[in-house]
C-alpha positions in Angstrom: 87.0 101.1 97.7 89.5 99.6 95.9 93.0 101.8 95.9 96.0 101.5 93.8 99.0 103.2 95.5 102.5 103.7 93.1 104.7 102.2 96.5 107.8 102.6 94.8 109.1 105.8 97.1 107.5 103.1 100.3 110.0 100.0 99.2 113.1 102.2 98.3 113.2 105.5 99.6 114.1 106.1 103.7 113.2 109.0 104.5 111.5 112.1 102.7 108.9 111.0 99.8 109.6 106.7 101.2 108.3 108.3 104.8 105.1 110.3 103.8 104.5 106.9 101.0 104.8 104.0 104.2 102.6 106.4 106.6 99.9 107.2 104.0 99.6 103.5 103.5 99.8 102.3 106.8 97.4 105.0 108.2 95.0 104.3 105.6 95.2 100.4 106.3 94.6 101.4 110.2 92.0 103.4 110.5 90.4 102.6 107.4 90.8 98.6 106.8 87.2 98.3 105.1 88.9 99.1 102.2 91.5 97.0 100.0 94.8 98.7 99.0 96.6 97.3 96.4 100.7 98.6 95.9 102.6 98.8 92.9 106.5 99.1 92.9 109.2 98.5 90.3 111.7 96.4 93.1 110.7 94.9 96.7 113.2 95.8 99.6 111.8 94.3 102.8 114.6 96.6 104.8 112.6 99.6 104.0 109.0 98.6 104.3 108.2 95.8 106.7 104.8 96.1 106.9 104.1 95.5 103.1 103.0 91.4 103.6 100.0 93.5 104.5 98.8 94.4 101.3 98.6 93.0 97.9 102.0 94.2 95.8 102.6 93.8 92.4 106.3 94.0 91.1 107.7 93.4 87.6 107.1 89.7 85.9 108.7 89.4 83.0 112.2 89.3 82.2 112.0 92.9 80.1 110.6 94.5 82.8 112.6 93.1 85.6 115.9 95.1 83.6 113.9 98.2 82.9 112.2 98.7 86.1 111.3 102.3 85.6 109.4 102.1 82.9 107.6 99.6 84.1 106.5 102.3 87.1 106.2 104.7 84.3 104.1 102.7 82.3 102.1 100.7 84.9 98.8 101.5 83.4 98.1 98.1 81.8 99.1 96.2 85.5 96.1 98.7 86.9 93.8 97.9 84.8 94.3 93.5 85.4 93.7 94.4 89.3 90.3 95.9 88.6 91.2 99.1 90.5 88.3 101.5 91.7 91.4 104.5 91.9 94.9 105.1 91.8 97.2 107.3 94.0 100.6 108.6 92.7 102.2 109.3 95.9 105.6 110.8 94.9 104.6 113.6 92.2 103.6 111.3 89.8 101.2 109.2 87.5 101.6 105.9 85.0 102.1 107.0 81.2 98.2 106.1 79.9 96.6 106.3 82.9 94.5 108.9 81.4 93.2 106.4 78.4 91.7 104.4 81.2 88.5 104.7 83.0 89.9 105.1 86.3 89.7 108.4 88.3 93.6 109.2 89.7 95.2 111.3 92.6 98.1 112.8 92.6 100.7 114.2 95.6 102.6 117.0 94.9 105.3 117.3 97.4 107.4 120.0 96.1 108.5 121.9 93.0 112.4 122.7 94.8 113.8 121.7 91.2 112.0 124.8 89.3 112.5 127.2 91.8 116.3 126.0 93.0 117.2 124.7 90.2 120.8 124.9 90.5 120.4 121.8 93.1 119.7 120.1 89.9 121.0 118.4 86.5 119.5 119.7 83.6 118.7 116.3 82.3 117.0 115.5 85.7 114.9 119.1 85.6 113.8 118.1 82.2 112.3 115.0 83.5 111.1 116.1 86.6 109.4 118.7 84.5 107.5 116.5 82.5 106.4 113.9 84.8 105.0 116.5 87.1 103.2 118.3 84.0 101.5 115.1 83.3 100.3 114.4 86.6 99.0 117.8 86.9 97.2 117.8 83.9 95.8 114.0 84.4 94.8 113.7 88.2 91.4 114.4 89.3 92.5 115.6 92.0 95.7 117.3 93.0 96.7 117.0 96.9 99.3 119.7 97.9 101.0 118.9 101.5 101.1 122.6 101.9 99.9 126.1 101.1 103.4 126.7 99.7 103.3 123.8 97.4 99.8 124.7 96.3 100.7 128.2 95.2 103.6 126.7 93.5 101.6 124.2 91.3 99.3 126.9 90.5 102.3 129.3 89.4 104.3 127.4 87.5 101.7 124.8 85.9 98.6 126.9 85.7 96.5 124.7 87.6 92.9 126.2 88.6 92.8 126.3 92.2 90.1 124.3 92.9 91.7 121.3 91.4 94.4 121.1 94.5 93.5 120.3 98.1 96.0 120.9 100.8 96.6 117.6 103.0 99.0 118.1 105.6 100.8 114.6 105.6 100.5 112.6 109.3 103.2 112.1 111.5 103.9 107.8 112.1 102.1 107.1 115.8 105.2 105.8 117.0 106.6 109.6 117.6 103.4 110.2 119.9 104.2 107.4 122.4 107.1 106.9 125.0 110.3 105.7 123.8 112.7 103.6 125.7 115.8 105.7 125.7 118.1 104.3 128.2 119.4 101.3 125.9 119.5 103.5 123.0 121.6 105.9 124.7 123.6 102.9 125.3 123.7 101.6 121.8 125.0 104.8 120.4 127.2 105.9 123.0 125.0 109.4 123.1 125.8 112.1 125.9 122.7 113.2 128.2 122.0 116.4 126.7 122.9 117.5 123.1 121.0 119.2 120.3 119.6 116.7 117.1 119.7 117.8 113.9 117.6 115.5 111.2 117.8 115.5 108.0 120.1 114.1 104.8 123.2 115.9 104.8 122.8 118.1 101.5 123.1 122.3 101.1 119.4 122.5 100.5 118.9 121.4 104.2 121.8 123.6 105.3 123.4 121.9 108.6 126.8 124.0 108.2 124.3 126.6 109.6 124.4 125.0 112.4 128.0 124.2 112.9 128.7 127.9 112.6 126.3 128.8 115.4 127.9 126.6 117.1 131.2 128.3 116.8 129.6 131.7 116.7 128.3 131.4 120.5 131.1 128.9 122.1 128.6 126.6 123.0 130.1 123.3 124.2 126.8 121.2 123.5 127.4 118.4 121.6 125.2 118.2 118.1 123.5 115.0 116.7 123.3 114.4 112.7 121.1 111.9 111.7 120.7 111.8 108.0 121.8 110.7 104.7 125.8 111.7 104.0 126.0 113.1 100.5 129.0 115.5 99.2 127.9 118.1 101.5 129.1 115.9 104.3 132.7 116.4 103.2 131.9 120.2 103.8 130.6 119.8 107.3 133.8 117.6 108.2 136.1 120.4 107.2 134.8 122.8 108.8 134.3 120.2 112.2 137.9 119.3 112.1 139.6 123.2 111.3 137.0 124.5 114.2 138.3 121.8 116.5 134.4 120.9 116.8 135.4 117.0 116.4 134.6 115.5 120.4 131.1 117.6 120.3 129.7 116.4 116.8 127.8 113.1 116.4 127.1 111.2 113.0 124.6 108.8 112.9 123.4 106.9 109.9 119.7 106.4 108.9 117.9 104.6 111.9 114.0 103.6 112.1 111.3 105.9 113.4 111.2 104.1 116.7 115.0 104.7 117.0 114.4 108.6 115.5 111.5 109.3 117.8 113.3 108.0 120.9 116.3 110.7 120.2 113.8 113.0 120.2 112.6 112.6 122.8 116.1 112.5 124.3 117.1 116.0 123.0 117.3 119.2 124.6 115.8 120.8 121.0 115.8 119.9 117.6 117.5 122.4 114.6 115.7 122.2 111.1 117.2 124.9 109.3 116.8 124.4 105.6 116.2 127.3 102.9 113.3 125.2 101.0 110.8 122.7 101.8 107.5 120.9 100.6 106.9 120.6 104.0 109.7 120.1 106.7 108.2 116.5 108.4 111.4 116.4 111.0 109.5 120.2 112.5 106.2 117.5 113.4 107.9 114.4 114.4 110.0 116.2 116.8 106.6 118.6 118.1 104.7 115.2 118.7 107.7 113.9 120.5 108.1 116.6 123.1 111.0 117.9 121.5 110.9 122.0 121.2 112.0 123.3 117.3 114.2 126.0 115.8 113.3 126.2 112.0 113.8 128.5 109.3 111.4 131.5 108.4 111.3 130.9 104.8 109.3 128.6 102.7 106.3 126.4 104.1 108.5 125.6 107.2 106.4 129.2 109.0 103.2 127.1 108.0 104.2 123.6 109.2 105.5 125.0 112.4 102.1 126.8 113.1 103.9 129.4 115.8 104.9 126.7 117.6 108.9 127.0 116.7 111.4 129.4 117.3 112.2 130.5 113.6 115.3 132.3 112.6 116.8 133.0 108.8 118.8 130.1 107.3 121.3 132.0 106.4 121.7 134.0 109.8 123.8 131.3 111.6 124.8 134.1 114.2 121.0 134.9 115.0 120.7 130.9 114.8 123.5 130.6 117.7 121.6 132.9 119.9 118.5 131.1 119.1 120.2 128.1 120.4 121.7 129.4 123.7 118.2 130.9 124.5 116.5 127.8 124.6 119.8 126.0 126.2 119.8 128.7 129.0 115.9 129.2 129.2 113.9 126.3 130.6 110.9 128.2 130.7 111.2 129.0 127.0 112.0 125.4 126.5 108.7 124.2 128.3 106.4 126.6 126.5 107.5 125.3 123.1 107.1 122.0 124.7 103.7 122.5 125.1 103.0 124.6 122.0 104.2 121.9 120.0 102.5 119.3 121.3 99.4 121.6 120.7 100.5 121.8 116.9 101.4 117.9 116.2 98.4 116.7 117.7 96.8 117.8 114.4 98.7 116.1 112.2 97.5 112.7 114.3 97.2 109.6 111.5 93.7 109.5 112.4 92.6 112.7 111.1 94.8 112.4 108.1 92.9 108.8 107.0 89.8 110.1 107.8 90.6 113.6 105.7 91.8 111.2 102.6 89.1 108.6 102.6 87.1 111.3 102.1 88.7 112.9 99.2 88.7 109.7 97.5 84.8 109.0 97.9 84.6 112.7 96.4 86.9 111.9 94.0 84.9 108.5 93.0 81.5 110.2 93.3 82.5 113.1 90.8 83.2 110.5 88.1 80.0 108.7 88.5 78.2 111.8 87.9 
């Protein structure tokens, strides 16, 4: 097969949509490599994606397009059609403008529809687009992959898609998080302490780190606490609250690091805290699972689902339950083992393998249905 891929989330996106883009395509060109996959993206940034020389890429030519580079990801129906592609897979929630004028079947990923049901996270100009983009895309796609139950229901609620349209993929977790890390020099390089708590995730109210902070405080627990993430606003938040709690030598801010780097701190951690109110899926729950790294997560949204009973959950908005969660498993090694092995248990089926195999063969479904 012959697989168009819209890369733009792979080349400029770190974490979130550019993580689940650069492992769907990587995976596929592992375990699948029989098959040519072809990326389209509006700008090239090596820093993000260093595996791309791998494929074949196409990027804006012309002068026109080079300026107005979203359309031309918006409109990238024509470029398809020159590369003779067999099938083309929106990864990020949606699909080129035309698309559907062509004879070439189309995926689509729906990761999450946070700006319907929260959408006071949002700009009402950015709902409007989001809105219509993901209409499209719904309506379009042959095939709709959800990368959760919760997603799934969602799409079917608020676009009226008939179920059998959708399939649920869980995304894969990168194979680096299921090998050994070395730790000792990154320990060094970061100046880390040898225990503390990790916390990933970009700093935002959606993902709700304050929670944390405020357990914290709530149960006098002298452990440090390590953010890695995005700063946004919300960081400004978290800082005022760190410095009036006198929480400033036990709270650790580290900027956006590679999965090698991520899954090594994991791996380092006593736990990991992933307490957000809404999520498509909640990848941090997974990577930290494969890495040996026991999980508190919320108990609201798909983050029950992705966990699998293999997490400690607690309400997001409970940071008093949240502090007791934390001292159980601080206090508790037996409890801390157990989750150990449950998780391992859980991320071992979210391996790449069985995630290329499960997609290859939704687009040879895919392909064969528009034969027919």
């Amino acid at each position: 097969m012959r697989i168009g891929f819209d890369a733009k989330r792979a080349f400029l996106n770190a974490s979130g949509l550019g993580n689940y883009s650069r492992n769907t395509i990587n995976t596929l060109q592992h375990y699948a490599p029989e098959n040519q996959f072809v990326l389209y993206t509006p700008e090239i940034r090596e820093n993000q994606f260093d595996d791309y020389r791998k494929f074949e890429v196409y990027s804006p030519e012309t002068r026109l397009f080079k300026l107005l580079k979203p359309l031309w990801r918006s409109y990238a129906a024509g470029h398809i059609k020159k590369q003779n592609i067999e099938l083309y897979h929106g990864l990020s929630n949606e699909l080129p403008h035309g698309i559907h004028k062509l004879n070439i079947p189309s995926v689509v990923t729906i990761h999450d529809l946070i700006f319907l049901r929260y959408p006071e996270f949002y700009k009402l100009i950015d709902r409007k687009i989001y809105y219509g983009k993901v209409k499209y895309a719904c309506e379009t796609a042959n095939k709709i992959i959800a990368i959760s139950e919760q997603t799934r229901d969602d799409i079917i609620r608020f676009f009226q898609v008939e179920p059998d349209k959708i399939e649920v993929v869980y995304q894969s977790v990168a194979p680096v998080f299921y090998e050994k890390q070395e730790t000792e020099k990154l320990s060094l390089k970061y100046k880390l302490p040898k225990r503390f708590i990790l916390s990933v995730g970009s700093l935002e109210p959606r993902k709700n780190q304050l929670a944390i902070l405020k357990a914290i405080k709530s149960e006098k627990l002298d452990i440090p606490v390590v953010f890695v993430g995005k700063h946004t606003s919300y960081f400004n938040k978290m800082k005022q609250f760190i410095d009036a709690n006198g929480l400033e030598k036990q709270i650790i801010f580290l900027p956006h690091i590679d999965d090698a780097e991520l899954a090594g701190l994991y791996q380092m951690a006593r736990f990991s805290v992933y307490i957000s109110f809404f999520e498509g899926f909640g990848l941090p729950v997974i990577e930290a699972m494969a890495s040996s790294c026991p999980v508190i997560t919320s108990n609201v949204s798909c983050l029950p689902e992705t966990a699998g009973g293999a997490a400690l959950l607690c309400s997001p908005g409970d940071f008093a339950r949240l502090g007791k969660n934390i001292r159980l498993i601080l206090e508790n090694e037996e409890q801390r083992n157990n989750m150990i092995f449950k998780g391992n248990e859980r991320a071992a089926k979210f391996h790449p393998q069985l995630f290329a195999e499960k997609m290859i063969d939704l687009y040879s479904s895919v392909l064969k249905r528009s034969d027919d």
